[in-house]
N, C-alpha and C positions, 0 to 999 in steps of 0.2 A: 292532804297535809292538814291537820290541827292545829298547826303553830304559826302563831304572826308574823311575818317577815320584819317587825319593827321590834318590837318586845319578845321576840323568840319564846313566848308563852302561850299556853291553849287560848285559840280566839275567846272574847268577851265581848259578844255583840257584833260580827264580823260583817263590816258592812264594803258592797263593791263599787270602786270609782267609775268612772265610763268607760277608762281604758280596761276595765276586766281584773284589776288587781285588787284583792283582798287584804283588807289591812282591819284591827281592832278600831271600835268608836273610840274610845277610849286614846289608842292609840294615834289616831289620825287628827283627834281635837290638840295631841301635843304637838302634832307635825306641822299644824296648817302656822303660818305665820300675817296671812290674809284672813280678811272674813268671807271673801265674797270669790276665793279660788284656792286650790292648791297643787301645788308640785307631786306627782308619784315620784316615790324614791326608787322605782324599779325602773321604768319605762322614760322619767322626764317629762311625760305627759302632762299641760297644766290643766286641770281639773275648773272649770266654773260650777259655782254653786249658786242658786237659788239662794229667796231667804231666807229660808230654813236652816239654811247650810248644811252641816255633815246629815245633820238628822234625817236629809229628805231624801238620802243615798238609800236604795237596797239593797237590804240582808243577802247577806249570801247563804242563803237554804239547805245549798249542797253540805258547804259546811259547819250550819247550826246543827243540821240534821244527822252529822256523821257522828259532833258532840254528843246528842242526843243520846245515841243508839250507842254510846260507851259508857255502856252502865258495868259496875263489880263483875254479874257471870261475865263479861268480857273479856275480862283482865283488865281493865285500862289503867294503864299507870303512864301517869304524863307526868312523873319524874323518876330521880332514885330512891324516891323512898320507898322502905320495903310493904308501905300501904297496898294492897290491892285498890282503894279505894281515890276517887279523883277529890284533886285539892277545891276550897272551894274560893270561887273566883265572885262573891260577892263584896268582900271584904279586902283590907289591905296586906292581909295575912295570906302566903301564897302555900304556905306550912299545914293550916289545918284543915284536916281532911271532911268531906264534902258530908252529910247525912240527907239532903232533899236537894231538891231542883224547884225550881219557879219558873211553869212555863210563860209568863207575862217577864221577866226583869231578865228571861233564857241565862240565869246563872246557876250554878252549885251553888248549895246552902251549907256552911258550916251551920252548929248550933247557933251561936250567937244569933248569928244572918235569922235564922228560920224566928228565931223567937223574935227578933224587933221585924217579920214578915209579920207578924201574927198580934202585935199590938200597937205597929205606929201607924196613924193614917194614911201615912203617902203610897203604903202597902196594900192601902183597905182594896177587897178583890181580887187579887194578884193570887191564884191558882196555884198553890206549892202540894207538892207531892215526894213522898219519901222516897229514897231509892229503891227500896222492897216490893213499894207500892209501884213506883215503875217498870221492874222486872215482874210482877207479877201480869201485870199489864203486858208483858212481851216488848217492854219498850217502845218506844215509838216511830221506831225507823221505818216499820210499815206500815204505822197508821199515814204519815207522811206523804209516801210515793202517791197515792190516789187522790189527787187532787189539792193536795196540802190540805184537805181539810178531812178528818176520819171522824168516823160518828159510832161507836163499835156498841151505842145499845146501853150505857154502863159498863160494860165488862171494858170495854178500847176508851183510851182518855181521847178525849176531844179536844184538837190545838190549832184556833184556826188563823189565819194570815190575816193580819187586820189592814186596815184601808192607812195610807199615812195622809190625808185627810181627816178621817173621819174615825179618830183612833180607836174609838171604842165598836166600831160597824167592823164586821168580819169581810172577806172578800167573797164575794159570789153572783156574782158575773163579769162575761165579757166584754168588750164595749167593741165592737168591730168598728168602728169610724174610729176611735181613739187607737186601738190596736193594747189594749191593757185590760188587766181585771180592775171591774168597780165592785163597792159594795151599794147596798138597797139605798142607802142619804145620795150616794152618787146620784143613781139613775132619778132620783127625787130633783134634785139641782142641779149640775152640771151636764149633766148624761141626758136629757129629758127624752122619752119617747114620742118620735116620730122626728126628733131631728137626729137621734144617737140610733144606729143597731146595736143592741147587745142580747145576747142571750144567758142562759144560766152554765153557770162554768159546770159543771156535771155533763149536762149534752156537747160545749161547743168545746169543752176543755181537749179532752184526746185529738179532734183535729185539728185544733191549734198544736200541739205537741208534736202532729205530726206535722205541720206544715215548717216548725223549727227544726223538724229531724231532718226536712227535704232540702231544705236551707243551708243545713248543716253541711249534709250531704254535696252540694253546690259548691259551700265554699273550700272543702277539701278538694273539690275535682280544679277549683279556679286554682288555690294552692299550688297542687301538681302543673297544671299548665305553669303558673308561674314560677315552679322548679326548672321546668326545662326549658323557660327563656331563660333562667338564670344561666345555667347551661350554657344555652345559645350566645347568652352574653360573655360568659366565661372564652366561649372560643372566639367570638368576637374580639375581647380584651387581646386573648393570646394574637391574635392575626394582627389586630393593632399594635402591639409592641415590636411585633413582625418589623412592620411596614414600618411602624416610628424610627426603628434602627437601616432600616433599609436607606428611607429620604434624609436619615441625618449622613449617613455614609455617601450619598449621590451629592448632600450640600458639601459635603467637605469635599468630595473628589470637583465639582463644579468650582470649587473656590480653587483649588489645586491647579485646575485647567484657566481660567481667570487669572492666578496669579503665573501661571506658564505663560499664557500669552499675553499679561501682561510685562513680562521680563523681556517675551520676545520682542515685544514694541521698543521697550527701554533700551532693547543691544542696537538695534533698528534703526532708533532716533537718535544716539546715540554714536553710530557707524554713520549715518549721514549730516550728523552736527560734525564731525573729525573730518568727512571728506568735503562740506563747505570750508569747513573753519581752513583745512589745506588751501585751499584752491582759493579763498581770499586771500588767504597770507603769503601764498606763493606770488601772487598776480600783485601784490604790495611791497613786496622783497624785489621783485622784478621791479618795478616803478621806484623802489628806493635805491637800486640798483642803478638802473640806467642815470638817475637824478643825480645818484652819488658820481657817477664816472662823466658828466656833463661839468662839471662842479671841478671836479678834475682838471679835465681839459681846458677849461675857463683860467682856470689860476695858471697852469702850465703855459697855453699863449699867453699870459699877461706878463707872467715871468721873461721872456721870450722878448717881448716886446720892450719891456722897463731895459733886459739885458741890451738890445740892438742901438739902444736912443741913445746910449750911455758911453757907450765903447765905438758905437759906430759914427760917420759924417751926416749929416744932414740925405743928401743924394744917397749914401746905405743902406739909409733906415728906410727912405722911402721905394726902394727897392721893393720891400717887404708889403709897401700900402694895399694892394692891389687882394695880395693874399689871405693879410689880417682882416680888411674888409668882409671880405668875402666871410672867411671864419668866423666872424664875431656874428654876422649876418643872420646863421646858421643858430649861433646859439645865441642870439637874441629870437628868434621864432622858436626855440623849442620853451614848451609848456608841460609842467607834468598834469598828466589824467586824473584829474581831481575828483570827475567822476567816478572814479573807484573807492574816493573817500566815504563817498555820501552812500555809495552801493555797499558799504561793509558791514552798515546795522545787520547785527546778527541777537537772535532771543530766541526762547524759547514761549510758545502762546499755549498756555492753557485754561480748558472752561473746566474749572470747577462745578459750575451748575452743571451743565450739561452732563458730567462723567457720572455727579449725582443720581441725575435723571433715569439718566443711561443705565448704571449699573442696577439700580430697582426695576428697572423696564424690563431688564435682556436677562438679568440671572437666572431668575426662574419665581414660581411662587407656589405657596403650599395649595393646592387641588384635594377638596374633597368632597364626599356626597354630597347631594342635592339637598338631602333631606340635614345635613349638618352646617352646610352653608359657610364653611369654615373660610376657603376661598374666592378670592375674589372674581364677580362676574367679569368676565372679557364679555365685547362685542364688535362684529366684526365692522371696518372703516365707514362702508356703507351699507343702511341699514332703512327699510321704506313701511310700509304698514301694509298691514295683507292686503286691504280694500285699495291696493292702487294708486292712482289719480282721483285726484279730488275734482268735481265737480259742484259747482252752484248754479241754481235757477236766476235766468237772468238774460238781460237780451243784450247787451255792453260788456265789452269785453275790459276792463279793468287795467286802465296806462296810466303810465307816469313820467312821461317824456319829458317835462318839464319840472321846475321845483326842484328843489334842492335840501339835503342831508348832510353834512359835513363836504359842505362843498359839491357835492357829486351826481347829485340825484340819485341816490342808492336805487338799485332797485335788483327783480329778481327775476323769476320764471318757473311755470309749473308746468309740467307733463301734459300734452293731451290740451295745452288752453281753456284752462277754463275760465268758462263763462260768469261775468260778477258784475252786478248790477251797483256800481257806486263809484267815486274816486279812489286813490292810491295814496299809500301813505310814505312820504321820504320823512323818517325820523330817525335821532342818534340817541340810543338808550345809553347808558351809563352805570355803572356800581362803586358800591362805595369806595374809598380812596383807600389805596397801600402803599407805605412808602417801604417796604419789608421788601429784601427778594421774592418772597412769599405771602401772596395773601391771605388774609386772615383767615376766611373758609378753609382754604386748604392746606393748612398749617395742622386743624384739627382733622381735618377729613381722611379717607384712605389713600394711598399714592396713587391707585389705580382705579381712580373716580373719576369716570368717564368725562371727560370734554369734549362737546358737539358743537356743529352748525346747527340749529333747524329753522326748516322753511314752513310756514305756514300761509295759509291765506285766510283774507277778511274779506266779508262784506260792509262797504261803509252805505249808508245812504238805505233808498227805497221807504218802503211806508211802516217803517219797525223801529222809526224814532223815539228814543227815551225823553218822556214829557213828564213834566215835574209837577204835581199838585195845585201846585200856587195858580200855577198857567190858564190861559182861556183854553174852550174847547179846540182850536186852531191852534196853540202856541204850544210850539215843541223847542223855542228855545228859551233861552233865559240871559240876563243881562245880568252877568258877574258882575260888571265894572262900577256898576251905580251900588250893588248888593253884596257886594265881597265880604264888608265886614261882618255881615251877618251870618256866624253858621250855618245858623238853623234852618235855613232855606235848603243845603245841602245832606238827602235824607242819607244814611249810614249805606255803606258800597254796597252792604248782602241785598239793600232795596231798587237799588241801580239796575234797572232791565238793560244786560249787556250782550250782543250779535257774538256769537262763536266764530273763532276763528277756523279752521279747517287744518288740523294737522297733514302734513305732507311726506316732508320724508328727512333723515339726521344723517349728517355723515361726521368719520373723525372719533378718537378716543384718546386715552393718554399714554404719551411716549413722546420720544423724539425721532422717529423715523417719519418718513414724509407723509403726510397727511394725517399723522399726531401731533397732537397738542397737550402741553403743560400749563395752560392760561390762556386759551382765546379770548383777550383781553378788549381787543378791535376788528369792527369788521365793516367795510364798504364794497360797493359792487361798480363798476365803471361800465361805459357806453357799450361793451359787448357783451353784457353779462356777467361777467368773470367776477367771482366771488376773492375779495381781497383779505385775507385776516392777518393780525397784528397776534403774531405767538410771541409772546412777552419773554416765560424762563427759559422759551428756544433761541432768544434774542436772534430772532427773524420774520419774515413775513413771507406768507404762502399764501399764492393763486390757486385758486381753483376754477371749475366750468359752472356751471349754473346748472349740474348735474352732483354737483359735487364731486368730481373726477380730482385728483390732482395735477395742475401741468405744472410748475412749475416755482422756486424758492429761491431770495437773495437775502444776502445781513451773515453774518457772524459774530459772534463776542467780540465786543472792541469797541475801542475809542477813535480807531483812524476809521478815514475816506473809504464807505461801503459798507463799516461795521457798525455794529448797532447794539445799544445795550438797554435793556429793558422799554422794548417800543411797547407803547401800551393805546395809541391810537391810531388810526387809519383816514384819509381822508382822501377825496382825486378832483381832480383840475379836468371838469366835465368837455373842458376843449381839446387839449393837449394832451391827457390821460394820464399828467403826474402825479407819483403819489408822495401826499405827504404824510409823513411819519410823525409823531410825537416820540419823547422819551422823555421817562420818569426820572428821578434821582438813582446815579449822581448824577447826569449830566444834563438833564433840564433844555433841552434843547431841539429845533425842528430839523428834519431834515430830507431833501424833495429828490425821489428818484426818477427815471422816468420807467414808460408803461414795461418794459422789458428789464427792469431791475437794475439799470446801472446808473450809479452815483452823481447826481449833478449839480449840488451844492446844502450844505447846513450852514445854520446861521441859530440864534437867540439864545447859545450856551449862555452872556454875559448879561442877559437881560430876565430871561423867564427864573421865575422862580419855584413854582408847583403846577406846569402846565396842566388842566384838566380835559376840557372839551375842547375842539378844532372844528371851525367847517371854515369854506372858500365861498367868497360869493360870485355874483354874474360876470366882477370883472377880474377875480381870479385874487383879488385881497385875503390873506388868511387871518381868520379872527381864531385867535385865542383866547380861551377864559380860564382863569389861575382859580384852585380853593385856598384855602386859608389867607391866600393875601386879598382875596377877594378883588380881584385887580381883571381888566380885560385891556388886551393890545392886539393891534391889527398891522400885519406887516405887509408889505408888497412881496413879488416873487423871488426878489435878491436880498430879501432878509430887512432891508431898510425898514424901520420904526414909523408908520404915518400916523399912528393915533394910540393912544393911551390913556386910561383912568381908571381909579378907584369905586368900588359899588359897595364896600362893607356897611353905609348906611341902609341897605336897601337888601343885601344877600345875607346867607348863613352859610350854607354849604352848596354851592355853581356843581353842578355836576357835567352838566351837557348844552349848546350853542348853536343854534340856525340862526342866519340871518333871511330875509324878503327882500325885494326890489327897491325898496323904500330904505333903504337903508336906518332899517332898525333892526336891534337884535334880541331875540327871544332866549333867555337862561332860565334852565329849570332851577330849581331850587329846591334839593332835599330834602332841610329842616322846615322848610317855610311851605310846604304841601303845595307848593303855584310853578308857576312860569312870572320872573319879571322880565318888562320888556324897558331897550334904551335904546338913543339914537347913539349914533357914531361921534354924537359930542360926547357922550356920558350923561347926558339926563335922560332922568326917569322918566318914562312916560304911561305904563298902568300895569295890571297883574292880571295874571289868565289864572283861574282854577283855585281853589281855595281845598282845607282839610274838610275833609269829610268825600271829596267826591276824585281827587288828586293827593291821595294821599303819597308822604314821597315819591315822589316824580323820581325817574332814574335816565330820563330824559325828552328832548322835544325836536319836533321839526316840522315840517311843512311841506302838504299834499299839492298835486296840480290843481289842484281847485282854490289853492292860496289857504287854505285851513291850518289851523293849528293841531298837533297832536301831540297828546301828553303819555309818556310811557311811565309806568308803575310796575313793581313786582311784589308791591304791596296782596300778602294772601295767594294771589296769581298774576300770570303776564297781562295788564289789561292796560286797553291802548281808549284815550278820551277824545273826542275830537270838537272844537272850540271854532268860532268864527276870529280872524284877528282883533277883533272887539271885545271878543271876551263872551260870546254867545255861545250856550252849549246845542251842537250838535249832533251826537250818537257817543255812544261806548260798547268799545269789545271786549273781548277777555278771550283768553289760548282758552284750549281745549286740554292739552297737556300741560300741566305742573311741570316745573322749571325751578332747579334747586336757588339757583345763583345765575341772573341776569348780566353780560358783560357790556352788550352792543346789542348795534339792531341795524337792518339797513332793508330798503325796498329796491326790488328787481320792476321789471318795463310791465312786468301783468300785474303787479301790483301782491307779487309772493312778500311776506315777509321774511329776511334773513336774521336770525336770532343766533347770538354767540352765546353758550351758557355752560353751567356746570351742573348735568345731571348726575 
């Protein structure tokens, strides 16, 4: 094709963008609206330029050269006009017919053109040849093909590819490092020999030509492959619309079935509300019944009597004494069964969450390839790692018999006992606060975003203690208390040499069937091992073995005696084995069961305000610590109020709560990157942990060795361990990443039990 895709006129200069498309110089300098890019009008493709811009683009040869070669014997006529001869496209005049060519300016000469070729300067050298003179020549179409450069002796005109560096140097050679033709300034300056291969385009020119034929060659064969993925794709698409109409027809008939059985519940619940609602009303009818015919008889003897005293003598009337006693007797003992009154509440209880839950859970969900990832991963309840049981070198077997977590001495247990060379950690981790049915993660998150237990183990202690700079060769601790306020002392966590912990094994995923979870919100372990968790949108709490088995579940939605609405923490009475529950808003209140799950008293609806952390201590007092009121209260076991006070001097945001034997108590603090510590009056008494080395704490507690331990899910799970003074002594970190940290609790070998949202 001859003609510009822009100006539908014989090309003038026709130079090619990257994308391959030919367009006029001329033409392309009205198109560009940038200097330094431009848009193809064919393809959309944006073009960068150099800063040469258009000019540094190349000729399209094919089609200067096809110009070329339409000379008069040709016939070329590139309009209507009845000219055999071509217009010339030097000038503005696209009408007057052509008399020479310029192979330098590659335009037609009208007269005009030729003659200001021939006396203005900016022409001087510019190689113009008649048309005559060119057909006599045989034109130049095949001096062209051999190398663009033809040399025919005199008789063949000579026209050769100049450099667009080095305008006035012809092209003649190759530059194999570069992969282009140079001319002779080239290989003088850029090109230099011995850093550049090039040779002379005559010798290496035809095997470059063939290695683009082979190329060429190549990429039609890739083409064709990628015809027949298309292909492939094409019946792929068709089977996909297959399938799309298939699972939209199984959602409808699933929903069909769904709303069948849920109509059958509705006739269900509905035939057994009419046969209570009978059977009260009948049993009340009856009671108002017999009441009413009591009522009767009452007025009837009274009548009886008023009649006898009135018409009868004295001696008449009391004739009668003997018998009206007796009868009045009778119905001064009867009572009516009032207990029927109080047995008539009649309602109807529905969990909105849960049917939520439920129905995401149970419906179904779209399943597709591995490699498309469309659906969401299920995994099964329980789930261990190939390697087994975890073992650690070590001669101490790792207990926590003593000490205390939310009250409990959390603790755990691994497979096979393994062997760990240090103490045990009893701590209550924590996340941040929601007062949403839903917390914030998982409001944005998928419905079917796993929630786990996992156990892991640490090593604390041995001779792998993290020692801080400042220190003597001997000193691996450090003395927060006196240096708190100093950051700088605190090198950044990536410099923190921190002991791995030992992944073990996860059980649990999300649902509401047993041993799913929607929020494992809380979790503690009591003196048999049994794993306790606080499933919050289940509004329940589930036992498990310290296998992660599940045995058994108590709580339902609700406000009365057993039920439980959003319990969001766990804690147990290390004696007795009760557990106590927290709940979130609305109802802000404790409530203590015992180890088999039945009901034994709540209490602090009318006092708590935002309960957050819970532990119990040695004599079984439960301390609670509130956020935003920033307030801590300690109650006895019947709910009675013994101590109370305000810390907003001293807190930001109380996450999590141990107390010691000493009756002081240790609060992590979120905002505030520490641990403060108070007596049971409410004064302050010092700070564990500073930023940089505690960065948000998500909570704390206390190992049998009386240690302090500070949990973070700052970056990773990593757990710090402090002297109660405030001396640091080791730092851990999980091994596995943990989306969203909830709880945390220690079994008797010293397993960590970690609630979270992978």
């Amino acid at each position: 094709n001859s003609k510009c895709g822009l100006c539908n006129e014989t090309f003038t200069n026709p130079k090619v963008l990257p994308c391959f498309h030919t367009f006029c110089h001329p033409c392309l300098e009205k198109d560009q609206e940038n200097s330094d890019k431009l848009t193809c009008s064919l393809c959309q493709q944006e073009c960068i330029f150099t800063s040469q811009g258009i000019s540094a683009l190349i000729t399209d040869f094919s089609v200067k050269n096809n110009i070329d070669a339409l000379v008069p014997s040709e016939g070329f006529k590139p309009s209507s006009s009845s000219s055999n001869l071509p217009h010339c496209t030097g000038c503005k005049s696209r009408e007057s017919d052509a008399v020479a060519r310029c192979l330098d300016c590659d335009n037609f000469l009208c007269p005009n053109c030729m003659m200001a070729h021939q006396f203005m300067h900016c022409f001087e050298g510019h190689r113009v040849l008649s048309l005559g003179e060119l057909q006599q020549n045989g034109g130049i179409k095949d001096d062209l093909k051999n190398g663009l450069i033809s040399s025919s002796g005199g008789n063949g005109v000579d026209k050769p590819v100049y450099c667009m560096r080095h305008k006035a140097e012809p092209l003649k050679y190759f530059c194999r490092t570069c992969n282009g033709p140079i001319c002779k300034e080239c290989t003088l300056l850029e090109h230099p020999s011995g850093l550049h291969d090039y040779e002379h385009l005559s010798e290496i020119g035809p095997k470059q030509l063939e290695l683009m034929t082979q190329t060429m060659q190549e990429g039609k064969g890739k083409a064709t492959d990628i015809r027949n993925t298309l292909k492939n794709l094409e019946h792929t698409s068709s089977r996909l619309q297959v399938q799309y109409h298939k699972a939209q027809n199984e959602i409808n008939d699933t929903f069909q079935f769904y709303r069948s059985m849920i109509e059958e519940r509705k006739q269900e619940l509905l035939k057994e509300l009419e046969s209570v609602f009978s059977a009260k009303q009948i049993s009340l009818n009856v009671l108002g019944q017999k009441a009413q015919e009591t009522i009767e008889k009452i007025y009837s003897t009274c009548d009886f009597v008023e009649r006898i005293t009135k018409h009868a003598t004295m001696a008449e009337a009391l004739m009668f004494k003997r018998v009206f006693d007796s009868k009045f007797q009778a119905f001064m003992n009867y009572n009516p069964d009032l207990s029927l009154q109080s047995g008539c509440d009649l309602e109807f209880v529905s969990n909105y969450q849960a049917i939520q839950v439920g129905v995401r859970n149970t419906f179904g969900y779209v399943r597709s390839s591995s490699e498309l990832s469309a659906g969401p991963s299920k995994q099964p309840p329980i789930a261990r790692p190939v390697n087994g049981s975890a073992h650690l070198n070590g001669g101490t077997t790792l207990n926590g018999n003593s000490g205390s977590l939310n009250g409990a001495g959390v603790h755990g247990a691994v497979n096979g006992g393994s062997g760990l060379s240090g103490g045990s950690l009893n701590g209550v981790l924590d996340r941040p606060y929601s007062n949403g049915l839903v917390s914030s993660s998982s409001s944005s998150a998928s419905p079917f975003e796993s929630n786990i237990i996992s156990k892991s183990i640490f090593q604390n202690g041995g001779g792998d203690h993290y020692s801080l700079p400042s220190g003597g060769p001997g000193d691996s601790m450090l003395d927060l208390t006196s240096k708190l306020m100093s950051t700088a002392i605190f090198p950044p966590k990536s410099q923190i040499k921190r002991q791995k912990m030992i992944y073990h094994c996860k059980f649990g995923e999300f649902g509401v069937m047993e041993g799913q979870f929607t929020e494992p919100s809380g979790v503690a372990v009591n003196a048999q091992n049994d794993i306790i968790v606080a499933d919050t949108n289940n509004h329940r709490i589930q036992i498990f073995d310290k296998e992660g088995r599940f045995k058994f579940q108590f709580g339902e939605c609700g406000k009365r005696d057993g039920q439980l609405l959003y319990p969001n923490r766990v804690a147990v009475v290390r004696t007795s084995g009760d557990i106590i529950v927290t709940e979130r808003s609305p109802t802000h209140q404790i409530q203590i069961y015992n180890q088999y799950g039945q009901f034994v008293r709540k209490f602090g609806a009318n006092i708590l305000q935002h309960p957050r952390g819970v532990t119990v201590d040695n004599k079984g007092r439960v301390v609670v610590v509130e956020c935003k009121v920033m307030r801590v209260i300690i109650f006895d076991q019947s709910g009675n109020v013994l101590q109370k006070f305000g810390c907003s001097k001293h807190l930001e945001f109380p996450n999590g709560v141990v107390v010691n034997d000493k009756q002081e108590i240790f609060i992590s603090d979120n905002r505030a990157h520490c641990v403060k510590v108070f007596n049971y009056d409410g004064i302050y008494l010092r700070q564990i942990g500073g930023e940089g080395i505690t960065n948000y704490p998500i909570g704390v507690g206390i190992n049998t060795a009386g240690e302090i331990l500070i949990a973070d899910n700052h970056n990773n799970f990593n757990l710090t361990i402090f002297t109660q003074d405030g001396q640091l002594v080791s730092a851990l970190e999980s091994k596995v990443k943990h989306a969203q940290c909830f709880d945390v609790a220690l079994m008797d070998d010293g397993s960590v039990v970690l609630a979270s949202k992978d």
